[in-house]
N, C-alpha and C positions, 0 to 999 in steps of 0.2 A: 294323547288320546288317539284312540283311532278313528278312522271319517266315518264311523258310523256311532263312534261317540259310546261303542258298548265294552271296551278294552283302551285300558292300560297299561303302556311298556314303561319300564321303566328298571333303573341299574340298580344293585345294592351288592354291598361291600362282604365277602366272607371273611373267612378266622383269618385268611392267608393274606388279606387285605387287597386281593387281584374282585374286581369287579364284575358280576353275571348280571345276565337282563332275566328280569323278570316279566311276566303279564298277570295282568289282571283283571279278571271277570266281572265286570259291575253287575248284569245279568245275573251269575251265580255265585256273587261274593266269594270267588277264589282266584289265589293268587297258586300259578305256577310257576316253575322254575326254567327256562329255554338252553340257558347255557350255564357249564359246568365250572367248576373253578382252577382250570388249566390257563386259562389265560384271562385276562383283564381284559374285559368290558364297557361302554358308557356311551351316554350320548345317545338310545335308541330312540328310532322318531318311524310313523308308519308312513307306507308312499304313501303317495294320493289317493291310489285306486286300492289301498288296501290291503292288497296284493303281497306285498313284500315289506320287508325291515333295515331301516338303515341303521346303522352304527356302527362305532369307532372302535376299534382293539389293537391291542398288542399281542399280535401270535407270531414275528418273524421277527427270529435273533438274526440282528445285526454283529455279524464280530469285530467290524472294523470301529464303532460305536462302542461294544461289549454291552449291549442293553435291547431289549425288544422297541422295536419302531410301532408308531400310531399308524396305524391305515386304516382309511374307510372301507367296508364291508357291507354284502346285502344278505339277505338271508327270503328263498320263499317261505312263505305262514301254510302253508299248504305244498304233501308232497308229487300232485296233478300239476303244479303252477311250472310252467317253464319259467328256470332263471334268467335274469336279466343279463348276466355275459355267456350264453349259448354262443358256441362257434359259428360264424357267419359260412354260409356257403359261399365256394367260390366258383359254383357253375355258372358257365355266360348264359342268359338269355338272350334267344333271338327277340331282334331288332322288334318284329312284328308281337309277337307276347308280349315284350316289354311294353308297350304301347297300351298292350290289349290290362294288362296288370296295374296299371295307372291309370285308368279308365275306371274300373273298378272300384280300385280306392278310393278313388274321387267321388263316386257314386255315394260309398258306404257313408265317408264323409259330410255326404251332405244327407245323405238318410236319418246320421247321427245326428244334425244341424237340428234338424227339425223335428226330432222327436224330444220328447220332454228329456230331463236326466233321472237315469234311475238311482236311487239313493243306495248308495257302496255297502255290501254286507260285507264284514271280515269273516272269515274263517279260518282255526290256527290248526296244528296238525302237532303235539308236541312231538309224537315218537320222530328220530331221525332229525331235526331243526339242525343241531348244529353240522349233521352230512351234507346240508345243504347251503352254508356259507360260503361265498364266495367275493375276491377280494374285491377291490376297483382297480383299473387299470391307471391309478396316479399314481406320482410319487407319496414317500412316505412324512409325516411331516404332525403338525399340532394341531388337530382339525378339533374343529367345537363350532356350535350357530348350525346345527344342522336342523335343514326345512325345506318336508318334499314339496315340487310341484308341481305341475303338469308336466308328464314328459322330463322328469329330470330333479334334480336336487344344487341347492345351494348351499354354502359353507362356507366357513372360512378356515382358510389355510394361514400361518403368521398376520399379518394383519394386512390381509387381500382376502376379496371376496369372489367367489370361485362357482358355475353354473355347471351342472355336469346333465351333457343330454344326452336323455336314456337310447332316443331314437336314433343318432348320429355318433354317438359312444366317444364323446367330443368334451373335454375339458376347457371351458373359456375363460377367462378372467371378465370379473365386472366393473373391479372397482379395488383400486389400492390405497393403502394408509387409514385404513377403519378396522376399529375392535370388536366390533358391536353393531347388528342392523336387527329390525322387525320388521317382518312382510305384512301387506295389507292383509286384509280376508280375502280378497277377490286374487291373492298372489301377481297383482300387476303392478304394484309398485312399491319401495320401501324407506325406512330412516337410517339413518346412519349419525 
């Protein structure tokens, strides 16, 4: 479901038996089609803020393997929405902006604190979706349990469970020798 509870993603198998995401419209009772049947598909889940699609595919032959690898992937729902791995600048900031730049945020931050939460509209954009997939920067491997959360996404990788922050584009481990977890409602804490 999406966080606004009005779309549903969700995977289904063609003639070829490789897997495409579908969505679908609970507002306009339709179901569209996102991706093509070039590659296998599964596992799509919406961020938090709406924004973007996570899921799992196989679109890079492995030769040493002889077989396509799983990797996690994002995709914007919208083609205005900056992707989530945009090339980071490497201009330095002076010392003194630096300062003045974190001030700001800080500000914004607490602006955000105390205003109410606005409830997330999704917006999707079919034309162009799959021009806007874009891979993760981890290795490739058996990903399944995917569940955005603030700021990032959890998973499991073989039976280790894996946090990936969006803001710090940072892979951590959480927790090893689990198959299986469910996140609260509130995403602050889980079962295993």
């Amino acid at each position: 479901w999406s966080p606004d509870s009005r779309w549903v993603v969700y995977a289904k198998d063609n003639e070829n038996h490789l897997g495409s995401l579908w969505v679908y419209s609970v507002p306009g009772n339709l179901a569209s089609r996102l991706t093509g049947d070039r590659y296998d598909a599964s596992n799509p889940v919406f961020s938090a803020d709406g924004l973007h699609l996570f899921f799992v595919s196989r679109r890079d032959y492995n030769w040493q393997n002889r077989g396509f690898d799983a990797k996690l992937y994002t995709a914007t729902l919208s083609a205005g929405t900056p992707p989530l791995f945009a090339p980071l600048s490497d201009e330095e900031v002076p010392e003194k902006a630096a300062k003045e730049e974190k001030k700001e945020e800080k500000k914004k931050e607490e602006k955000k604190e105390g205003q109410e939460a606005k409830p997330v509209e999704v917006t999707r954009e079919m034309d162009g979706f799959e021009n806007r997939v874009t891979d993760y920067p981890v290795p490739a491997g058996g990903y399944r349990g995917l569940t955005p959360v603030a700021d990032g996404l959890l998973y499991l990788r073989g039976n280790q469970l894996f946090l990936y922050d969006l803001k710090e584009r940072k892979e951590s481990s959480v927790m090893e020798g689990i198959g299986f977890y469910v996140l609260s409602a509130q995403g602050k804490k889980f079962l295993w």
